[in-house]
TIZANU-200609 format. One record per residue: residue number from 1; residue in three letters; x, y, z of N, C-alpha, C in turn. Coordinates in Angstrom, 1 decimal, padded with zeros to 4 digits. Example, Ala and Ser with C-alpha at 12.3 -4.5 7.8 and 13.67 -1.06 7.14 Angstrom:
residues 2
@resi: 1&resn: ALA&neast: 013.2&nnorth: -005.7&nup: 007.8&caeast: 012.3&canorth: -004.5&caup: 007.8&ceast: 013.2&cnorth: -003.3&cup: 007.8
@resi: 2&resn: SER&neast: 012.8&nnorth: -002.2&nup: 007.1&caeast: 013.7&canorth: -001.1&caup: 007.1&ceast: 012.9&cnorth: 000.0&cup: 007.9
END
This chain:
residues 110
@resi: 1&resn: UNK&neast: 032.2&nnorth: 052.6&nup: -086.9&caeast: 032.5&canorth: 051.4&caup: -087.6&ceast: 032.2&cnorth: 050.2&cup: -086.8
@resi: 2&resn: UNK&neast: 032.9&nnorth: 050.2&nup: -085.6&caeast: 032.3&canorth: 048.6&caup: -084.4&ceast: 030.7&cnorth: 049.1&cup: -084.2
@resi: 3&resn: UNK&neast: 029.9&nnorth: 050.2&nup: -084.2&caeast: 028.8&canorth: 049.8&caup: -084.1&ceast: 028.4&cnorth: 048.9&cup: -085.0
@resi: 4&resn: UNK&neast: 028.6&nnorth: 049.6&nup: -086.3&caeast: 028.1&canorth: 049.0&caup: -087.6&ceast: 028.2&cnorth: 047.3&cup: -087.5
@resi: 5&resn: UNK&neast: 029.6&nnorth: 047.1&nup: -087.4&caeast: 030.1&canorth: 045.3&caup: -087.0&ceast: 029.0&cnorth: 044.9&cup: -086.3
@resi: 6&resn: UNK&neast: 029.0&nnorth: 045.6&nup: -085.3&caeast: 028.2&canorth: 045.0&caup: -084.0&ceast: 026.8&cnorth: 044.6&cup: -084.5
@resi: 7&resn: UNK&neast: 026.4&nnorth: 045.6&nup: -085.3&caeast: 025.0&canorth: 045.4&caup: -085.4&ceast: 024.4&cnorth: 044.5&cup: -086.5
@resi: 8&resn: UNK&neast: 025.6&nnorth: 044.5&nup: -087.4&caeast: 025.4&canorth: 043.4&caup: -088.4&ceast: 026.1&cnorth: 041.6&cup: -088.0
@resi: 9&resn: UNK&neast: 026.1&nnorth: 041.8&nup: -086.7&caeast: 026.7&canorth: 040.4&caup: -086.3&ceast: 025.0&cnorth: 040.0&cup: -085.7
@resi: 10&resn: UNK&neast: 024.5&nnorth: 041.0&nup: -085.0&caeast: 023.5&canorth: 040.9&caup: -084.4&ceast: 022.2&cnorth: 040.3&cup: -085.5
@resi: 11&resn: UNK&neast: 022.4&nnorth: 040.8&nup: -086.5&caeast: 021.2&canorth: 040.2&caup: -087.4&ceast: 021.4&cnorth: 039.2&cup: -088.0
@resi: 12&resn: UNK&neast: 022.9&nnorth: 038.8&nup: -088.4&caeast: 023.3&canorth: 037.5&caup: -088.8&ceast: 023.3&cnorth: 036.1&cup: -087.6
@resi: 13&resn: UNK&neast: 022.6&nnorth: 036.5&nup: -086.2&caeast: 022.8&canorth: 035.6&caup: -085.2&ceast: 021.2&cnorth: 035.7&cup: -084.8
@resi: 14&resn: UNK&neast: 020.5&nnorth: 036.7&nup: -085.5&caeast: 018.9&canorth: 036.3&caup: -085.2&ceast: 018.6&cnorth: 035.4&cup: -086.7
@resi: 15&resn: UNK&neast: 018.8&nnorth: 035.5&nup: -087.4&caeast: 018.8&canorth: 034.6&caup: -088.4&ceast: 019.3&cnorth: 033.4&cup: -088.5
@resi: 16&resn: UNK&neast: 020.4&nnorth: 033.2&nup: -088.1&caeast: 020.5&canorth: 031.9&caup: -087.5&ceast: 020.3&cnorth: 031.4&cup: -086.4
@resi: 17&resn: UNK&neast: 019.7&nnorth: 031.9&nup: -085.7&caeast: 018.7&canorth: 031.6&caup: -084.4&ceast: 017.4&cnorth: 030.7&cup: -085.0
@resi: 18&resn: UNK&neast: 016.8&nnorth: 031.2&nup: -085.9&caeast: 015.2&canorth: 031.2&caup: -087.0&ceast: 015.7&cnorth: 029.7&cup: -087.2
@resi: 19&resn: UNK&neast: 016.8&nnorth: 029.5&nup: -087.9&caeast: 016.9&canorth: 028.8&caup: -089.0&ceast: 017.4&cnorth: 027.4&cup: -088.3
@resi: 20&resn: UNK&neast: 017.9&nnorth: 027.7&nup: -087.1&caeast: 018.9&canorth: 026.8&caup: -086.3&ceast: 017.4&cnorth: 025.8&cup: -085.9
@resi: 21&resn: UNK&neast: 016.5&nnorth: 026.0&nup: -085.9&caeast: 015.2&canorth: 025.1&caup: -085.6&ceast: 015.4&cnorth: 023.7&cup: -086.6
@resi: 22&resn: UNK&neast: 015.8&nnorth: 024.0&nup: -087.7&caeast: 015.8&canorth: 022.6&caup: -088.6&ceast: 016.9&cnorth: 021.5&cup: -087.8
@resi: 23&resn: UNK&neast: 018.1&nnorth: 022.5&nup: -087.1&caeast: 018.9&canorth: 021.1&caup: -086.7&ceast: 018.5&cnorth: 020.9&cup: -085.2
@resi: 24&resn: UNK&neast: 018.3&nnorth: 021.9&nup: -084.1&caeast: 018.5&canorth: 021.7&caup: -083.3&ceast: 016.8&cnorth: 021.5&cup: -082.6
@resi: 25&resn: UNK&neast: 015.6&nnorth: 021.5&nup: -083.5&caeast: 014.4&canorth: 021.4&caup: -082.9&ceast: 013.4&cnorth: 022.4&cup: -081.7
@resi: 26&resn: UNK&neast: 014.4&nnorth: 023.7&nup: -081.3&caeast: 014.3&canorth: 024.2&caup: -080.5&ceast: 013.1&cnorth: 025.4&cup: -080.3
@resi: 27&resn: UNK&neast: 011.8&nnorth: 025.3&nup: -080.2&caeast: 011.0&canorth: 026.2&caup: -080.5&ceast: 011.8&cnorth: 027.6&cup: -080.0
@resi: 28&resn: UNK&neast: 012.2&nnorth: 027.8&nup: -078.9&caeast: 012.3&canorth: 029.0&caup: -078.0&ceast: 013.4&cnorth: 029.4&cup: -078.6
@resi: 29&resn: UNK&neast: 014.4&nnorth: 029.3&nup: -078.9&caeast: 015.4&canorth: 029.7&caup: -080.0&ceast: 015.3&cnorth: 030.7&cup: -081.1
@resi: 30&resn: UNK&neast: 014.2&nnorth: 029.8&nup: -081.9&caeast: 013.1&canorth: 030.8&caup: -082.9&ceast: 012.5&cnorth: 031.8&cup: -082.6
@resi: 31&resn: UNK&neast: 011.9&nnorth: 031.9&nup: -081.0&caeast: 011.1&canorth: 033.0&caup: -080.9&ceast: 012.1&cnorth: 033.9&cup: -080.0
@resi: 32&resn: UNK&neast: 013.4&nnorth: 033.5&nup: -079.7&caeast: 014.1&canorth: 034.4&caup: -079.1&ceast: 014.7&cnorth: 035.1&cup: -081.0
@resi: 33&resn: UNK&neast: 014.8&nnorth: 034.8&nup: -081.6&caeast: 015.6&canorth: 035.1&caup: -082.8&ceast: 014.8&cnorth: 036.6&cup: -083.2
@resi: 34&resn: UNK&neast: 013.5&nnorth: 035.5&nup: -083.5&caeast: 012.0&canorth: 036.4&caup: -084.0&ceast: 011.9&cnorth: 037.9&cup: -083.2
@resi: 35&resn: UNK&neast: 012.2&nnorth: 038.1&nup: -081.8&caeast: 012.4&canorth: 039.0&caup: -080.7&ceast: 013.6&cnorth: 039.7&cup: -081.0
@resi: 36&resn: UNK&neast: 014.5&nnorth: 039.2&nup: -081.6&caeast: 015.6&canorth: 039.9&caup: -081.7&ceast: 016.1&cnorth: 040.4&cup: -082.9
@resi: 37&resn: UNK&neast: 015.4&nnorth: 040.0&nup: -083.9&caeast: 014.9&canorth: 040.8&caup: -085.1&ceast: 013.9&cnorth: 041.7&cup: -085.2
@resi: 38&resn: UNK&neast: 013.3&nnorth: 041.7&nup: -084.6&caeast: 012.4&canorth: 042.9&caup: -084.5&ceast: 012.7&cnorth: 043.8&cup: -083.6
@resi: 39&resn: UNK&neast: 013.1&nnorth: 043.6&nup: -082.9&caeast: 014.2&canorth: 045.0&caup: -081.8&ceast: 014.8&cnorth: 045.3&cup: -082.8
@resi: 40&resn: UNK&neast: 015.8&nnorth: 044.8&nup: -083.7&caeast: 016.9&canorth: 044.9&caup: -084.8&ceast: 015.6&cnorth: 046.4&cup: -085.7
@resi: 41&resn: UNK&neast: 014.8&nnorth: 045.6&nup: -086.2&caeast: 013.9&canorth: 046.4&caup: -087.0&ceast: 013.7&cnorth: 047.8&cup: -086.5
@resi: 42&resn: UNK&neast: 013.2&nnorth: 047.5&nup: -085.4&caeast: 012.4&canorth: 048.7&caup: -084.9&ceast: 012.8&cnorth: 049.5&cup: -083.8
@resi: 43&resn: UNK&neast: 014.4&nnorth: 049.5&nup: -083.5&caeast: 015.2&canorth: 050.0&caup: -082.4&ceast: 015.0&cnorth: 051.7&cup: -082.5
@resi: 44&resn: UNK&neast: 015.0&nnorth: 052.1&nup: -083.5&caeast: 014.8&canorth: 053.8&caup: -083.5&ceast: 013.6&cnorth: 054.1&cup: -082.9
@resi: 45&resn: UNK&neast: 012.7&nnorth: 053.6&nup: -083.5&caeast: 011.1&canorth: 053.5&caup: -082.7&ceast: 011.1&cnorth: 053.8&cup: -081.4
@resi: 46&resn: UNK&neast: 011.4&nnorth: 052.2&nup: -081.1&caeast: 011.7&canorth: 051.6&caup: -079.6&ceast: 012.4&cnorth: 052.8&cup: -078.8
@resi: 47&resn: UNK&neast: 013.9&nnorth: 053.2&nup: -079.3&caeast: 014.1&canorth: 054.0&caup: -078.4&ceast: 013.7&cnorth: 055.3&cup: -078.2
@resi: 48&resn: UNK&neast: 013.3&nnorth: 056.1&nup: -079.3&caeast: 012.2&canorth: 057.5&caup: -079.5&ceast: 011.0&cnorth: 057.3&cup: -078.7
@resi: 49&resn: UNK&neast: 010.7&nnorth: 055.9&nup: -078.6&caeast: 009.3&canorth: 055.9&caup: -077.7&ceast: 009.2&cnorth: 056.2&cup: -076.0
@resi: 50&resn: UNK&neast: 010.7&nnorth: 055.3&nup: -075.9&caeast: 011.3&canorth: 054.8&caup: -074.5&ceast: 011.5&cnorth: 056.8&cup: -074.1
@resi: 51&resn: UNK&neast: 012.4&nnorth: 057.1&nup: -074.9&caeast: 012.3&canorth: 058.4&caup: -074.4&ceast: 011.9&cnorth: 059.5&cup: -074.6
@resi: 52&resn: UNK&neast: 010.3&nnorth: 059.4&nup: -075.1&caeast: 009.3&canorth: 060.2&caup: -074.9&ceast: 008.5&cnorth: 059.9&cup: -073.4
@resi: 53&resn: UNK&neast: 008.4&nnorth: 058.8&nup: -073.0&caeast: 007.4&canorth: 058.3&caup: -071.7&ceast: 008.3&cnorth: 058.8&cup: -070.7
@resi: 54&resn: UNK&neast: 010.0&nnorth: 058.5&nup: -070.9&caeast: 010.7&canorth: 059.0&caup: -069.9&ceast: 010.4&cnorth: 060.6&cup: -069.9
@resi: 55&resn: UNK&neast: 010.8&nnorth: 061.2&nup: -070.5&caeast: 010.8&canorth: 062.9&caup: -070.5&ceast: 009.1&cnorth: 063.4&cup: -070.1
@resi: 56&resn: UNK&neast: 008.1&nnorth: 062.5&nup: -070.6&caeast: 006.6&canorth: 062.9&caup: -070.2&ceast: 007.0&cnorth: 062.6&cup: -068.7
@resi: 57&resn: UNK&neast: 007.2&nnorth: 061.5&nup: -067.8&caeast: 007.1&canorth: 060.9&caup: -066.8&ceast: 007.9&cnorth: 062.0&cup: -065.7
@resi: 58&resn: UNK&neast: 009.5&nnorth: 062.7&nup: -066.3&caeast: 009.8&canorth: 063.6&caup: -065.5&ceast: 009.1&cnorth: 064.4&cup: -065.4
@resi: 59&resn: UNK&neast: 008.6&nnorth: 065.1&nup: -066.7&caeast: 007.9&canorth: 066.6&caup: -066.7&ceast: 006.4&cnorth: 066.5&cup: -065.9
@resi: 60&resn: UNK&neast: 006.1&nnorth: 065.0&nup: -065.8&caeast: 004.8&canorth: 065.2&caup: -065.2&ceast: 005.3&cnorth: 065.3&cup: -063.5
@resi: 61&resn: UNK&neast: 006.1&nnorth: 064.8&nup: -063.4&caeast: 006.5&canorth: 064.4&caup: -061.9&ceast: 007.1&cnorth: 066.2&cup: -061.0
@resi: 62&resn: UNK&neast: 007.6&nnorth: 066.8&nup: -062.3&caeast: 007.9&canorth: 068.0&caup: -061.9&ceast: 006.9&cnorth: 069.0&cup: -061.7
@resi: 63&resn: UNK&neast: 005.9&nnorth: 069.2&nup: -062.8&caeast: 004.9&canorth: 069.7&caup: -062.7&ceast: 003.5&cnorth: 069.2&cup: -061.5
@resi: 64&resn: UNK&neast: 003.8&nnorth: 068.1&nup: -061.1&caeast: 003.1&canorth: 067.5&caup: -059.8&ceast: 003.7&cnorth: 068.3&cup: -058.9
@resi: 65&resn: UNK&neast: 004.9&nnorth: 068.4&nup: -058.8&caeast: 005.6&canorth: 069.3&caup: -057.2&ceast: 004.6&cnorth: 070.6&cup: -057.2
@resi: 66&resn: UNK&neast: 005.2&nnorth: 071.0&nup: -058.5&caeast: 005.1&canorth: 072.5&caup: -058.7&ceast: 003.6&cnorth: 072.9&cup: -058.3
@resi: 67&resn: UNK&neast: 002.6&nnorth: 071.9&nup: -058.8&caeast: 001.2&canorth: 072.1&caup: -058.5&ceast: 000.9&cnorth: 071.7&cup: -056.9
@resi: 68&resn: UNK&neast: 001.9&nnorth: 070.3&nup: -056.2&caeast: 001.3&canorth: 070.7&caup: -055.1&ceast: 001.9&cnorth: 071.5&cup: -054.1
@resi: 69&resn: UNK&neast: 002.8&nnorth: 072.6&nup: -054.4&caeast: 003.1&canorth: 073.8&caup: -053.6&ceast: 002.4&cnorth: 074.5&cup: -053.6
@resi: 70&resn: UNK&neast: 001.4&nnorth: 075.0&nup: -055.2&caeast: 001.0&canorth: 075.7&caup: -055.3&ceast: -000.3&cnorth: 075.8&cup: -054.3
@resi: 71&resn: UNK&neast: -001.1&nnorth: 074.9&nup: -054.6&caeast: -002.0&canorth: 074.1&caup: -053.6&ceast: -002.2&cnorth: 074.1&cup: -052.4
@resi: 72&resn: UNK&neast: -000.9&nnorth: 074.1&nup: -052.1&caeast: -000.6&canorth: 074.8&caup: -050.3&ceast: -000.7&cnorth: 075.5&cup: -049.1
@resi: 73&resn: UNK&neast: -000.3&nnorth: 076.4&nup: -050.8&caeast: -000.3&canorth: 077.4&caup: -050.7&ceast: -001.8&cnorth: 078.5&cup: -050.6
@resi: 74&resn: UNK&neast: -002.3&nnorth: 077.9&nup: -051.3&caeast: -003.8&canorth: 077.9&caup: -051.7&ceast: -004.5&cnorth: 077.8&cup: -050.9
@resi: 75&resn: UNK&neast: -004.4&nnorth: 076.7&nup: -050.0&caeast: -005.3&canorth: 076.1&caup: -048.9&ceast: -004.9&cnorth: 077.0&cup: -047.6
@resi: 76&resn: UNK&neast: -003.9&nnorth: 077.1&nup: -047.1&caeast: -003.5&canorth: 078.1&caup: -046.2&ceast: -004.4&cnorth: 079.6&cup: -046.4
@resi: 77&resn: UNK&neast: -004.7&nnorth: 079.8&nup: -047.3&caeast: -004.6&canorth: 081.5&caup: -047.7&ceast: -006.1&cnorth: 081.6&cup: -047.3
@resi: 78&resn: UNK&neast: -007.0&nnorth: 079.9&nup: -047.7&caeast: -008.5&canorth: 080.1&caup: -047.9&ceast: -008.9&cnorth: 079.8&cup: -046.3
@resi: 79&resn: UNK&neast: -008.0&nnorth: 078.4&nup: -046.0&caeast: -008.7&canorth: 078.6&caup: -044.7&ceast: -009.3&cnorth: 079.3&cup: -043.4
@resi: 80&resn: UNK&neast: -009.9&nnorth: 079.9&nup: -042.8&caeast: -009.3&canorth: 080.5&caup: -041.6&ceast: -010.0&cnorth: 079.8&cup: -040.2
@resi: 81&resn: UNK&neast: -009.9&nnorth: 079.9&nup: -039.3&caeast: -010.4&canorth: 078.7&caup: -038.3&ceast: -011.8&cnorth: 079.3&cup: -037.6
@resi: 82&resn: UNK&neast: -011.7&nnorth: 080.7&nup: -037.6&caeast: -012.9&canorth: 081.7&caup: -037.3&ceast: -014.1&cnorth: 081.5&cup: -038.4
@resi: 83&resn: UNK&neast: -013.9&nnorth: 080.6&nup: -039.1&caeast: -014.8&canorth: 081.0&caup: -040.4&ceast: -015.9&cnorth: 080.0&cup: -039.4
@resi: 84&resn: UNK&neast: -017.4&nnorth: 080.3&nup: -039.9&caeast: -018.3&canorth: 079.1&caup: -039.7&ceast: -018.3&cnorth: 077.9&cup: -040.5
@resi: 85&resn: UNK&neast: -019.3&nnorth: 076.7&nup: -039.9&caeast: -019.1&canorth: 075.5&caup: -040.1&ceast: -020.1&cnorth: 075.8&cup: -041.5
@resi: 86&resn: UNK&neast: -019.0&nnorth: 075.5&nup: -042.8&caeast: -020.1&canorth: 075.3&caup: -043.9&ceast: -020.9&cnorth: 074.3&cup: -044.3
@resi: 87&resn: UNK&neast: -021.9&nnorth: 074.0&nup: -045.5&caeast: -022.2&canorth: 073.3&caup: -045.5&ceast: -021.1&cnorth: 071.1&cup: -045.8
@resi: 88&resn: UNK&neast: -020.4&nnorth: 071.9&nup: -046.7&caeast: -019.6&canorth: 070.3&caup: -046.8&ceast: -018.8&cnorth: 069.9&cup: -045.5
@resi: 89&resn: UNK&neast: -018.5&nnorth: 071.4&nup: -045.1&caeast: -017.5&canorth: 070.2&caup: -043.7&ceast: -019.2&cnorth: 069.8&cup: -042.5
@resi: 90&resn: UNK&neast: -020.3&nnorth: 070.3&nup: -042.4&caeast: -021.2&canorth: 070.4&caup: -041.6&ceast: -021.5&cnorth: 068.3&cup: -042.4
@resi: 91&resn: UNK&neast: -021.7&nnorth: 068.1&nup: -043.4&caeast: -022.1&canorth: 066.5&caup: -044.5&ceast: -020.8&cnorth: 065.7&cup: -043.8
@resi: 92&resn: UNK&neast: -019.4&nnorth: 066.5&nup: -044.1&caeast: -018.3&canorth: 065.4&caup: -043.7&ceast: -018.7&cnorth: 065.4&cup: -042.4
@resi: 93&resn: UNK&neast: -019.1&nnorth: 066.1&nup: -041.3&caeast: -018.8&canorth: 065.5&caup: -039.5&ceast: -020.4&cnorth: 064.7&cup: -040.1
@resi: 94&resn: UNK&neast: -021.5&nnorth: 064.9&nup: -040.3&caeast: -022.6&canorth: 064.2&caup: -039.9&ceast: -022.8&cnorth: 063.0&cup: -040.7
@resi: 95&resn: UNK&neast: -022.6&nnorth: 062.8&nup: -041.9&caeast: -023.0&canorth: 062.2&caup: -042.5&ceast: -024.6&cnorth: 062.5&cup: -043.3
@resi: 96&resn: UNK&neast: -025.3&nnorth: 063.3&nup: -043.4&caeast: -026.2&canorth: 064.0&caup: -044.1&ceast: -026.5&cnorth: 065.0&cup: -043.6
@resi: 97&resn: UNK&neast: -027.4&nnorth: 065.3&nup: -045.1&caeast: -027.2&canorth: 066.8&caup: -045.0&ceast: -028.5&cnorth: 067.4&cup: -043.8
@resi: 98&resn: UNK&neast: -027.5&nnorth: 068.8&nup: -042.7&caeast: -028.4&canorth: 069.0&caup: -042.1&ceast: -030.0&cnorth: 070.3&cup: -042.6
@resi: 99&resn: UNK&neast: -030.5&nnorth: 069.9&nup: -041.4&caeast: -031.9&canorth: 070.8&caup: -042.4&ceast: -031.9&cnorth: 072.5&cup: -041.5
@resi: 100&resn: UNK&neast: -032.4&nnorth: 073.2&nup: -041.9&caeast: -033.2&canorth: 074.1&caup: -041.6&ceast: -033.9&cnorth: 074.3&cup: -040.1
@resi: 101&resn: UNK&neast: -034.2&nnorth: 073.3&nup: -039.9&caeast: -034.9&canorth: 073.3&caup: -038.8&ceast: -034.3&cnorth: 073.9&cup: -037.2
@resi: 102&resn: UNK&neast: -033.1&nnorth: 073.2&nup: -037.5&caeast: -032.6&canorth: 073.3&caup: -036.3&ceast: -032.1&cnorth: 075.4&cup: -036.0
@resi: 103&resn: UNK&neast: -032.1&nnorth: 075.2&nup: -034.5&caeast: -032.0&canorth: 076.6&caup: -034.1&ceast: -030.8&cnorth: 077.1&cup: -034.4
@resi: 104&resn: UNK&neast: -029.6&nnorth: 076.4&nup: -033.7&caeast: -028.1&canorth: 077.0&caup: -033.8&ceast: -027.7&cnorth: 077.0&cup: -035.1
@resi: 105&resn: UNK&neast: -027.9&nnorth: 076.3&nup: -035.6&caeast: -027.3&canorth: 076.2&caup: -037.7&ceast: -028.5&cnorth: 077.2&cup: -038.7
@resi: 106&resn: UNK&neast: -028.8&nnorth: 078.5&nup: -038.2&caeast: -029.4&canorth: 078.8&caup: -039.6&ceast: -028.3&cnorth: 079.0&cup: -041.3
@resi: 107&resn: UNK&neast: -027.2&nnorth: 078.8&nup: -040.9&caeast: -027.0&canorth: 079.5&caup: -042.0&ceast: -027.1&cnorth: 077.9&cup: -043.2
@resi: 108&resn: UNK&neast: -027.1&nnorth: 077.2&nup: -042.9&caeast: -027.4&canorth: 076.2&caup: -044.2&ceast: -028.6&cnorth: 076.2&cup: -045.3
@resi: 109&resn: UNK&neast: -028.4&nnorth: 076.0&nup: -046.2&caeast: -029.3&canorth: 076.1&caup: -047.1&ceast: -030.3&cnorth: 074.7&cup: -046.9
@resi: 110&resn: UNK&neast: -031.6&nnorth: 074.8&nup: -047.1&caeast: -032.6&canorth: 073.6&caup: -046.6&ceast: -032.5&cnorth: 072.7&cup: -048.1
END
């Protein structure tokens, strides 16, 4: 029941917010009114929207953990330090790609 009050005082005070322009001249009045009639309108929305981005925002933040453990895990398992220098880590130390030619590196592709 005091919501109900509450919320019908609320619409009776953005309406006379609008209207209050004829005596008091006040543009920003009106568009605070205008703002607070349309929250009034569209508050189910508003809040259904608010907490869908919230719930997407946790579930993504959760599922970020989850993927980078998994990841970690991943990388550990592939690396091993005996392996030879392949070609992308061979591009990241040099900065291009090496060729064929050379004696010590056959295993790259030309």
């Amino acid at each position: 029941m005091n919501k109900n009050i509450g919320i019908k005082i609320l619409e009776y005070i953005s309406l006379l917010l609008v209207i209050s322009f004829l005596l008091l001249h006040s543009i920003y009045l009106v568009i605070f009114g205008i703002i607070l009639s349309l929250y009034l309108i569209n508050r189910n929305i508003i809040h259904r929207l608010i907490n869908f981005i919230t719930h997407k925002i946790i579930n993504n933040k959760r599922s970020d953990i989850d993927n980078s453990n998994k990841k970690e895990i991943i990388k550990t398992e592939l690396y091993t330090e005996d392996s030879p220098l392949s070609l992308v880590d061979a591009i990241e130390q040099n900065g291009f790609i090496p060729s064929k030619r050379q004696e010590d590196e056959d295993n790259f592709a030309a």
